[in-house]
C-alpha positions as CSV (number, residue, x, y, z in Angstrom):
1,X,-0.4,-6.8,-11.0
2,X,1.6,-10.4,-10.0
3,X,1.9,-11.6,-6.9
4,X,5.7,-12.8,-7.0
5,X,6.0,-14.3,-3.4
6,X,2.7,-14.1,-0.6
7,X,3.9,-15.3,2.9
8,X,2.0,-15.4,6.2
9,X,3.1,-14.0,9.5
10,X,1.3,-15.8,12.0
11,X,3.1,-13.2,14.9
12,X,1.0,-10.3,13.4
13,X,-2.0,-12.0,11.4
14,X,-0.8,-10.3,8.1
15,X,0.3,-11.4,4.7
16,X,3.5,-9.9,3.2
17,X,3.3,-9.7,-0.3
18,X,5.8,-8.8,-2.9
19,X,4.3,-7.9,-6.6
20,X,5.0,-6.2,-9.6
21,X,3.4,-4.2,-11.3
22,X,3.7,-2.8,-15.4
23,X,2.3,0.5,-15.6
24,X,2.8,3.9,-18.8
25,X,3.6,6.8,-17.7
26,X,4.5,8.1,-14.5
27,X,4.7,5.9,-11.6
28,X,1.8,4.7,-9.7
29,X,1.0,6.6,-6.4
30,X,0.4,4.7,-3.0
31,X,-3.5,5.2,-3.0
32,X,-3.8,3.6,-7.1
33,X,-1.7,0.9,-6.2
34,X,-3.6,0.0,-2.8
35,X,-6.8,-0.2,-5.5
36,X,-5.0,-2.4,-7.6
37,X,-4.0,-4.6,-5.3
38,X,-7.3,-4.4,-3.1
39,X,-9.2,-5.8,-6.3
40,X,-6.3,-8.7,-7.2
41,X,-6.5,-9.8,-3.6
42,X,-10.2,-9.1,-2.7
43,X,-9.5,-7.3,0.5
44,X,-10.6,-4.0,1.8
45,X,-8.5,-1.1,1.0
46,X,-8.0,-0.3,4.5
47,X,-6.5,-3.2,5.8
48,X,-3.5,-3.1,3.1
49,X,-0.4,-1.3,4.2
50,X,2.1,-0.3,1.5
51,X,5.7,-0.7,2.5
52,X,8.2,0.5,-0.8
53,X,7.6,1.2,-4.1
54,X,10.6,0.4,-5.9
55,X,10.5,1.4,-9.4
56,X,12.5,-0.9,-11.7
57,X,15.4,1.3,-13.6
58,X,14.7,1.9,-17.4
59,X,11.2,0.2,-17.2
60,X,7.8,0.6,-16.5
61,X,7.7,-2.0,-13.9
62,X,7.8,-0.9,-10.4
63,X,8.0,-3.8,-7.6
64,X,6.1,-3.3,-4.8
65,X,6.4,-5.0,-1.3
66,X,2.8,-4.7,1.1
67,X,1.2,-6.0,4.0
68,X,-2.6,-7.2,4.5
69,X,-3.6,-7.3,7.8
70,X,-6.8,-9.4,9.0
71,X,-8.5,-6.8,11.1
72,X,-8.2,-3.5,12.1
73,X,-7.1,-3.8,15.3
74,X,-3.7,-6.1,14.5
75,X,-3.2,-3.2,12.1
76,X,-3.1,-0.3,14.8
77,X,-0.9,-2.8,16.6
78,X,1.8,-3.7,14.1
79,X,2.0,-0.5,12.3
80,X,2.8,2.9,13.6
81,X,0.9,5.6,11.4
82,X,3.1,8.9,11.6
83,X,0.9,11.1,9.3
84,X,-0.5,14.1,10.7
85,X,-3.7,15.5,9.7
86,X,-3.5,18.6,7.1
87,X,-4.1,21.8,8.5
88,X,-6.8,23.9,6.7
89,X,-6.2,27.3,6.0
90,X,-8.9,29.4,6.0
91,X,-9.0,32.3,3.5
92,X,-9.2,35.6,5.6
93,X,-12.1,38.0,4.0
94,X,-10.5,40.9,2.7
């Protein structure tokens, strides 16, 4: 993975970073790409926000814009996490 610009935003104690990554085969998910970039940056994986993976056409380059917040409170207040947990079906005993 290479960091192609790294800026700070002092307003939200974050970094925004675009990279690139190479990859074969299909495309990286979110989760394999916040482990990639975890280990290049040496930060926690839960403090790294992935905004877009855009995947270069014809190649097997993908460029990648994130965020790495400082703590996990400035995270909870810049971001606004939409997921809902998964509901569990239960198998009914026949």
């Amino acid at each position: 993975m290479n960091i192609i610009k790294e800026s700070e935003n002092k307003l939200f104690h974050r970094k925004e970073l675009v990279c690139e990554l190479e990859y074969a085969g299909p495309t990286p998910s979110g989760v394999d790409i916040k482990k990639s970039l975890a280990q290049t940056t040496k930060t926690s994986e839960d403090m790294i926000v992935i905004d877009k993976i855009h995947q270069i056409y014809g190649t097997t380059k993908a460029r990648i814009n994130a965020k790495i917040y400082k703590t996990p409170e400035d995270l909870r207040y810049a971001e606004v996490i939409n997921k809902k947990p998964k509901k569990v079906e239960e198998k009914k005993a026949a």
